[in-house]
TIKOL-449540 format. One line per field, with one value per residue (C-alpha): residue number from 1; x, y, z. Coordinates in nm, 2 decimals, always signed. Layout:
# residues N
resi <- NUM / ...
px <- X / ...
py <- Y / ...
pz <- Z / ...
# end
This chain:
# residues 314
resi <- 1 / 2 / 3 / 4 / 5 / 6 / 7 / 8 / 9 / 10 / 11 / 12 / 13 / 14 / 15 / 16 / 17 / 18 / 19 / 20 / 21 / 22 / 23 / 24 / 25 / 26 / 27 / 28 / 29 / 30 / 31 / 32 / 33 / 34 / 35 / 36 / 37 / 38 / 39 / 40 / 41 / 42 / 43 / 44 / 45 / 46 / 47 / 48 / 49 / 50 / 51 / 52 / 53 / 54 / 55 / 56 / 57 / 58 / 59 / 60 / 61 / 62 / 63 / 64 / 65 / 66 / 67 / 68 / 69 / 70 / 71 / 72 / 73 / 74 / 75 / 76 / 77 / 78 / 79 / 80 / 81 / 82 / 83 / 84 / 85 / 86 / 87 / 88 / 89 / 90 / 91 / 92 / 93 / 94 / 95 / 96 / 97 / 98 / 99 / 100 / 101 / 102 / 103 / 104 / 105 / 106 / 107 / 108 / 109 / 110 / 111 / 112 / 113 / 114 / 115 / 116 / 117 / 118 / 119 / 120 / 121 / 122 / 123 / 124 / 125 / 126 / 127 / 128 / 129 / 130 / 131 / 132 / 133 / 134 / 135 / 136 / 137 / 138 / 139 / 140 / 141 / 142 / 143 / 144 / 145 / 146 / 147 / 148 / 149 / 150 / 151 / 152 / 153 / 154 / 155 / 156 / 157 / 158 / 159 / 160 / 161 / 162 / 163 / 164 / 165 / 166 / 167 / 168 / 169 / 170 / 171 / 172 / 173 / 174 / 175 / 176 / 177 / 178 / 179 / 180 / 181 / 182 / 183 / 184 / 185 / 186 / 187 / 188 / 189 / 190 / 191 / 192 / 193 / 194 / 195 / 196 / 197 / 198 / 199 / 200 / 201 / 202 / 203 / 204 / 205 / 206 / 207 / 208 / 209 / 210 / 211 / 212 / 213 / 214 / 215 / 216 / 217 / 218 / 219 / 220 / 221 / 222 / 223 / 224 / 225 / 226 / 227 / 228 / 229 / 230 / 231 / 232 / 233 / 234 / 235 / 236 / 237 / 238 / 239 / 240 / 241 / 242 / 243 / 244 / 245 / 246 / 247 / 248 / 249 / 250 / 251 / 252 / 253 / 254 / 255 / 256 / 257 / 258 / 259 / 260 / 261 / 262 / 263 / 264 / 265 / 266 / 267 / 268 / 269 / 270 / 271 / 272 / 273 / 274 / 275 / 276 / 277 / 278 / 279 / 280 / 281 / 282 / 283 / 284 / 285 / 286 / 287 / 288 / 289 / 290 / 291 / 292 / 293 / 294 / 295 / 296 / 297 / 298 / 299 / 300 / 301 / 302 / 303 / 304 / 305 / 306 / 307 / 308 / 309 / 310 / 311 / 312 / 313 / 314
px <- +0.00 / +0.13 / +0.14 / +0.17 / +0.30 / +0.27 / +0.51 / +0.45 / +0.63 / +0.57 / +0.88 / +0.99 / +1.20 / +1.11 / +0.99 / +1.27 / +1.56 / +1.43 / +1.35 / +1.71 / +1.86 / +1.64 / +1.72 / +2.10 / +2.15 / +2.55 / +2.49 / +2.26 / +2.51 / +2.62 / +2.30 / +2.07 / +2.13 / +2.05 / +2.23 / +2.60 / +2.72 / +2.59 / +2.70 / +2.53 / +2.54 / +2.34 / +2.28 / +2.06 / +1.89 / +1.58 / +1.65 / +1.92 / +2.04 / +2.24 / +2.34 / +2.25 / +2.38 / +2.19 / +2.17 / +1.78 / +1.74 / +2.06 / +2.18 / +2.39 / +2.16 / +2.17 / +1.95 / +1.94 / +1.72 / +1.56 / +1.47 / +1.28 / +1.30 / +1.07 / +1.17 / +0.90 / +0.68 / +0.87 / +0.78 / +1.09 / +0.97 / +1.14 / +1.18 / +1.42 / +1.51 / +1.70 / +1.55 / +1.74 / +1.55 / +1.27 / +1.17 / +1.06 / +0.99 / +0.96 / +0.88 / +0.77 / +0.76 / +0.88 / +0.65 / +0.71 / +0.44 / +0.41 / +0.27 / +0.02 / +0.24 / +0.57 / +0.68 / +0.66 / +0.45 / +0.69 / +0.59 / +0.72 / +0.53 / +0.65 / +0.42 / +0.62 / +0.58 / +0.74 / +0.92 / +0.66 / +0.42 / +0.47 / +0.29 / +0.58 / +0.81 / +0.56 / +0.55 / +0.91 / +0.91 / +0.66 / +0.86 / +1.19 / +0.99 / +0.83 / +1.17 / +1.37 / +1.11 / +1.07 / +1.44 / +1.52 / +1.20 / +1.35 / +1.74 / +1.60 / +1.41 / +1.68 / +1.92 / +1.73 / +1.58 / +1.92 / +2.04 / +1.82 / +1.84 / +2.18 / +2.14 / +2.34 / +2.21 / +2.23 / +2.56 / +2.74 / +2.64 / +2.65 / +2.92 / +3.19 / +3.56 / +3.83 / +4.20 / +4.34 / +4.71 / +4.98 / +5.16 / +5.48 / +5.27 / +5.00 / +4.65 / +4.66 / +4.92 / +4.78 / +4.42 / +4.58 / +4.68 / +4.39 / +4.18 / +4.40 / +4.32 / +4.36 / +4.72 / +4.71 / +4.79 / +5.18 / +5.16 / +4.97 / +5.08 / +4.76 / +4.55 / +4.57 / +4.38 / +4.17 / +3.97 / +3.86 / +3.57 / +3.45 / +3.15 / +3.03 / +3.28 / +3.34 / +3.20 / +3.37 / +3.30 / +3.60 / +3.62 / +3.92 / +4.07 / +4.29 / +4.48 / +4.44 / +4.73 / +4.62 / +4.64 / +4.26 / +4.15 / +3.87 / +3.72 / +3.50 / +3.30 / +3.26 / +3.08 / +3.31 / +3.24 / +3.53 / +3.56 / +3.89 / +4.15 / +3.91 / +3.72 / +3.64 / +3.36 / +3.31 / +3.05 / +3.09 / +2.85 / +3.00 / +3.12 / +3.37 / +3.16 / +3.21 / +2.98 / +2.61 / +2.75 / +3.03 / +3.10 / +3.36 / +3.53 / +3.86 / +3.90 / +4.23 / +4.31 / +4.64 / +4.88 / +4.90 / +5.24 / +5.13 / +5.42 / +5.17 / +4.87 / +4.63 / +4.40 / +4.14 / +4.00 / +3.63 / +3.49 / +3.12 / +3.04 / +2.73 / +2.86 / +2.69 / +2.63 / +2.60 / +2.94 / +3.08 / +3.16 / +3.22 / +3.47 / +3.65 / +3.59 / +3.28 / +3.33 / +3.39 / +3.16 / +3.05 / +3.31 / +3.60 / +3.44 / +3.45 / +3.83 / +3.88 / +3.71 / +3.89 / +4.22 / +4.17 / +4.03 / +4.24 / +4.58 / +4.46 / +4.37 / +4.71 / +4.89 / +4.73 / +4.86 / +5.19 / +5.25 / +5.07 / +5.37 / +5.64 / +5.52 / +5.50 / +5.84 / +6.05
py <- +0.00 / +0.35 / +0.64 / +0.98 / +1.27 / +1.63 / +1.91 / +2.26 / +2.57 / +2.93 / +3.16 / +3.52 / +3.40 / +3.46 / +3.15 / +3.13 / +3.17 / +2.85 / +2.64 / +2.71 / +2.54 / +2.29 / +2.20 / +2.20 / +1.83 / +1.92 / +2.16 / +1.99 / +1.85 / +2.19 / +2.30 / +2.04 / +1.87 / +1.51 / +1.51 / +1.39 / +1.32 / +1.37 / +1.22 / +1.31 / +1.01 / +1.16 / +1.55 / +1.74 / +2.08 / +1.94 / +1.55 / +1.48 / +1.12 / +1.11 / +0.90 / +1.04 / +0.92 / +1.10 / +1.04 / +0.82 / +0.73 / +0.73 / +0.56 / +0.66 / +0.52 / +0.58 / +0.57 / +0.62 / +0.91 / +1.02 / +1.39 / +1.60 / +1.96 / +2.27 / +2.52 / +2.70 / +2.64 / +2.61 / +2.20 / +1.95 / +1.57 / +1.30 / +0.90 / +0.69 / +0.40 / +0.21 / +0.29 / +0.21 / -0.07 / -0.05 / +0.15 / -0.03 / +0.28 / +0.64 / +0.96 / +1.33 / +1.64 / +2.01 / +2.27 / +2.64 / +2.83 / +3.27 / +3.45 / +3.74 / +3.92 / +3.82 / +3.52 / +3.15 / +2.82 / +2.57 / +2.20 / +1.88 / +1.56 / +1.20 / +0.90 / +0.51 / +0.18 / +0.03 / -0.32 / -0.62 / -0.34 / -0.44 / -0.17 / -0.12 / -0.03 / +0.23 / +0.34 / +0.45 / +0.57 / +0.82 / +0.87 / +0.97 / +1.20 / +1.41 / +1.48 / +1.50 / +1.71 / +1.98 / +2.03 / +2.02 / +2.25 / +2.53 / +2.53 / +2.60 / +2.91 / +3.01 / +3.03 / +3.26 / +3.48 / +3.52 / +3.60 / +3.85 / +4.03 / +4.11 / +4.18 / +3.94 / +3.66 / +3.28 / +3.26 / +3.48 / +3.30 / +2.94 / +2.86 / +2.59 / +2.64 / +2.37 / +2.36 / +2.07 / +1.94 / +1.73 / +1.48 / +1.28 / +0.96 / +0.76 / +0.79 / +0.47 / +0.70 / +1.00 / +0.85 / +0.64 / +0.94 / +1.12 / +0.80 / +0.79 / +1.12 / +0.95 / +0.97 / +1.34 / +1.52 / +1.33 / +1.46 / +1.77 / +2.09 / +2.25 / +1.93 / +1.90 / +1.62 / +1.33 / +1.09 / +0.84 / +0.56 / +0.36 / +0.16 / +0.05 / -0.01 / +0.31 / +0.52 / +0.75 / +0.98 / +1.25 / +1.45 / +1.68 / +2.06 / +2.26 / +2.56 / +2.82 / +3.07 / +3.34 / +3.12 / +3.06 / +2.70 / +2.52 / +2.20 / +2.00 / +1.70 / +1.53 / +1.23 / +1.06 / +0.83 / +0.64 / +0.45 / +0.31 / +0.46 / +0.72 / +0.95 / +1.07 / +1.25 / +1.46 / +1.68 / +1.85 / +1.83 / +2.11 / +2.33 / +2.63 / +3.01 / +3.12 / +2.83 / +2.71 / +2.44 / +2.30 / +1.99 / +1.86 / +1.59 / +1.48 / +1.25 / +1.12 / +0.98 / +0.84 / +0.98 / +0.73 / +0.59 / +0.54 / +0.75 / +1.09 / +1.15 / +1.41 / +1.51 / +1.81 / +1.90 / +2.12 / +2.31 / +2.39 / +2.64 / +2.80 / +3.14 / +3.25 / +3.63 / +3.73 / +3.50 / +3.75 / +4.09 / +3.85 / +3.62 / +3.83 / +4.21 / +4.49 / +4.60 / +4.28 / +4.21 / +3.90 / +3.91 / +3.99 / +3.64 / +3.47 / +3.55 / +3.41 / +3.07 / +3.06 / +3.09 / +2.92 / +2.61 / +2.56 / +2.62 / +2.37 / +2.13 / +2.23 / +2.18 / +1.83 / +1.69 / +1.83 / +1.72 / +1.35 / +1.37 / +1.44 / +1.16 / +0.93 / +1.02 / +0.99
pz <- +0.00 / -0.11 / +0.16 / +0.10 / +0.34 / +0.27 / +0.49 / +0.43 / +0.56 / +0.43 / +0.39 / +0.33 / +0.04 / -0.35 / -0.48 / -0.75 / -0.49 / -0.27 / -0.60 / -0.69 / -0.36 / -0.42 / -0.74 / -0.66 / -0.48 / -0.47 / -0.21 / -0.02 / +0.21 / +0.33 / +0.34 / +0.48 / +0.82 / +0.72 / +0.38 / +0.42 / +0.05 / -0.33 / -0.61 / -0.96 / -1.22 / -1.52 / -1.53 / -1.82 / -1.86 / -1.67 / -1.58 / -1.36 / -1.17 / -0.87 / -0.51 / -0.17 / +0.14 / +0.44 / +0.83 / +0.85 / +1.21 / +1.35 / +1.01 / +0.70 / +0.38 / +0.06 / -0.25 / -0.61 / -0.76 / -1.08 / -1.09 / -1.33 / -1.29 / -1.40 / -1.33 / -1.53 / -1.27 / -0.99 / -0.91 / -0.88 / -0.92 / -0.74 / -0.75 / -0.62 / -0.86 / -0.55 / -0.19 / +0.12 / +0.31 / +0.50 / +0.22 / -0.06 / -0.30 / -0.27 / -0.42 / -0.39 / -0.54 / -0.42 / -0.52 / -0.45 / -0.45 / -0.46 / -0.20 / -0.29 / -0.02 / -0.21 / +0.03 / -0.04 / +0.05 / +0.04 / -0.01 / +0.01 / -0.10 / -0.02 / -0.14 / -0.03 / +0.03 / +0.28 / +0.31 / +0.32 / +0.43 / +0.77 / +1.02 / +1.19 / +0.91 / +0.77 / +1.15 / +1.11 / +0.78 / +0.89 / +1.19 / +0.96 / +0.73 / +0.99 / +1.18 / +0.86 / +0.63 / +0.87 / +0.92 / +0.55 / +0.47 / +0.77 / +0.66 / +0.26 / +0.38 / +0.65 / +0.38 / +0.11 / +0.40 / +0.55 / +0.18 / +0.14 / +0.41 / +0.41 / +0.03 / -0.11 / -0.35 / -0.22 / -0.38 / -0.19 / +0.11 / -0.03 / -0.23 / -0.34 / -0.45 / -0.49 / -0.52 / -0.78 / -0.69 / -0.90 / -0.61 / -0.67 / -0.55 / -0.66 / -0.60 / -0.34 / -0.12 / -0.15 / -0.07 / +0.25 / +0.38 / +0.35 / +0.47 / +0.75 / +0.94 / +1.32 / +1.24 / +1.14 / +1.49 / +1.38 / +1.02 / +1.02 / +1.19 / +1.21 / +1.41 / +1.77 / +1.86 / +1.62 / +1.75 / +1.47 / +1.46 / +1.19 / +1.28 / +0.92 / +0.68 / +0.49 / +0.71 / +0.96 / +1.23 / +1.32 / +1.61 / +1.53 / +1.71 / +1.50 / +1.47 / +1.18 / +1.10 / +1.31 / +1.64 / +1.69 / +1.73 / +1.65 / +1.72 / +1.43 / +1.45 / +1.10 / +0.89 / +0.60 / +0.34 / +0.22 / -0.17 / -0.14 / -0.35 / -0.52 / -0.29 / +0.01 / +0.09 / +0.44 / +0.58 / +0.93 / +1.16 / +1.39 / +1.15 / +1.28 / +1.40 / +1.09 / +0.88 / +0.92 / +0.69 / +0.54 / +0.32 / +0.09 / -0.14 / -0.21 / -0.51 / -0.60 / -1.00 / -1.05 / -1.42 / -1.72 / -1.58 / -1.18 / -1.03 / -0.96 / -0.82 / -0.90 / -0.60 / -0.62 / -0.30 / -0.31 / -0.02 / +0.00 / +0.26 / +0.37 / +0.56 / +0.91 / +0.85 / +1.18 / +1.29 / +1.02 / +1.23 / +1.55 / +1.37 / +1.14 / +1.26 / +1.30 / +0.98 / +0.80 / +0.49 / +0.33 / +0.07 / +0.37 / +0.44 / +0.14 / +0.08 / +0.46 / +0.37 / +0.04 / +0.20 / +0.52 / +0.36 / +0.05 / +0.22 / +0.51 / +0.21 / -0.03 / +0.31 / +0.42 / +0.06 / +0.01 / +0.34 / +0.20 / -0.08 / +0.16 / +0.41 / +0.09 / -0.02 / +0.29
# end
């Protein structure tokens, strides 16, 4: 038997600025509090396929969707061609709807069927939806209102950058360095302390204090999911004053003869206005911050794998 859920919140936001986070999975993770990882597999004008992992009741699942956008009229259709038991199948729809007062209704369908359509399944299912829809439905509008009222489009709140290096190593090196972050406090001069656990295979959970260049430490807690030898994908669930979010990816290829490695780490942040003035100065602007992130991350990224090359090479 086929469900169906329907979560609604109404927002400040233009219609057209929320149905653009929407419509952009690869910043869901930074922006969305269950979503730890997305990988798109097919990506067209208005069809798009891709992998989620998210946190589902104390879980990392993931799942295969299809999506068709339209952007016409402001509706994004979802299915998921491989669910993540207990669901058996699930779908929805976003739909973004304009306010005569010029904000939005925001609306998030699910319809699903649930493993062997045992009661207690669909119990839970229900369960997940009403904690997770809410949250995801709140940090869409939090980001466009908080956009627009420092007058600033979403972009220059939520954004991603990446930094693409050559190593004298291959891939398998570079990654096993990477992978192995509970040795980093011996290896990286900017981490303090790590504490490491993997209780599935492939994913970790990082606890980790650092110091930046100015002397100010920090302490992150993060998720990471691990594909040997290829990628490595993290979002922090404490993310430093200055962030509301903050994912990333490292992905490691190897040259034609095996000897280098070529490893491009991306950033996506989502930038706390009012941490702005606190973290960085009173008259600190979004772009002061934006240059801040963009340094502050990529050298701590350029620094983690030069130093992955060096430790390689010795």
């Amino acid at each position: 038997m086929r469900r169906h859920t329907r979560h609604t919140l109404t927002s400040t936001a233009p219609p057209e600025a929320l149905y653009a986070l929407a419509s952009d999975v690869g910043r869901w993770p930074a922006l969305f509090a269950p979503s730890v990882a997305a990988y798109y597999l097919e990506r067209g004008e208005l069809t798009e396929r891709f992998r989620l992992w998210a946190s589902v009741g104390g879980e990392v699942k993931t799942w295969v969707s299809r999506r068709a956008l339209d952007p016409l009229n402001l509706r994004i259709r979802f299915d998921q061609e491989e669910s993540a038991p207990p669901i058996a199948s699930m779908g929805g729809e976003w739909i973004f709807e304009a306010r005569e007062d010029g904000g939005t209704d925001i609306v998030l369908l699910h319809d699903f069927t649930a493993v062997g359509d045992a009661p207690d399944l669909v119990e839970w299912i229900n369960a997940v939806l009403d904690r997770n829809s809410p949250v995801e439905l709140a940090a869409l509008a939090r980001a466009a209102e908080l956009a627009a009222d420092h007058g600033a489009e979403v972009g220059d709140l939520l954004f991603s950058f990446s930094d693409t290096v050559t190593l004298d190593c291959t891939a398998e090196q570079a990654y096993a360095f990477v992978h192995r972050a509970d040795l980093w406090p011996e290896r990286l001069p900017h981490v303090r302390r790590v504490e490491l656990t993997e209780d599935a295979a492939g994913v970790q959970e990082l606890e980790m204090d650092t110091v930046t260049a100015d002397g100010s430490a920090h302490s992150t807690r993060s998720l990471r999911l691990c594909r040997p030898g290829e990628r490595i994908a993290y979002k922090q669930l404490v993310p430093p004053r200055l962030l509301l979010g903050h994912s990333g990816v490292w992905e490691f290829t190897g040259s034609g003869t095996g000897t280098e490695a070529r490893v491009t780490a991306e950033h996506t942040v989502l930038i706390d206005p009012a941490a702005v003035p606190e973290v960085l100065g009173a008259e600190a602007t979004l772009a002061d911050a934006r240059r801040h992130l963009r340094e502050a991350l990529g050298r701590n990224s350029r620094t983690t794998l030069n130093l992955a090359a060096a430790h390689t090479s010795a």
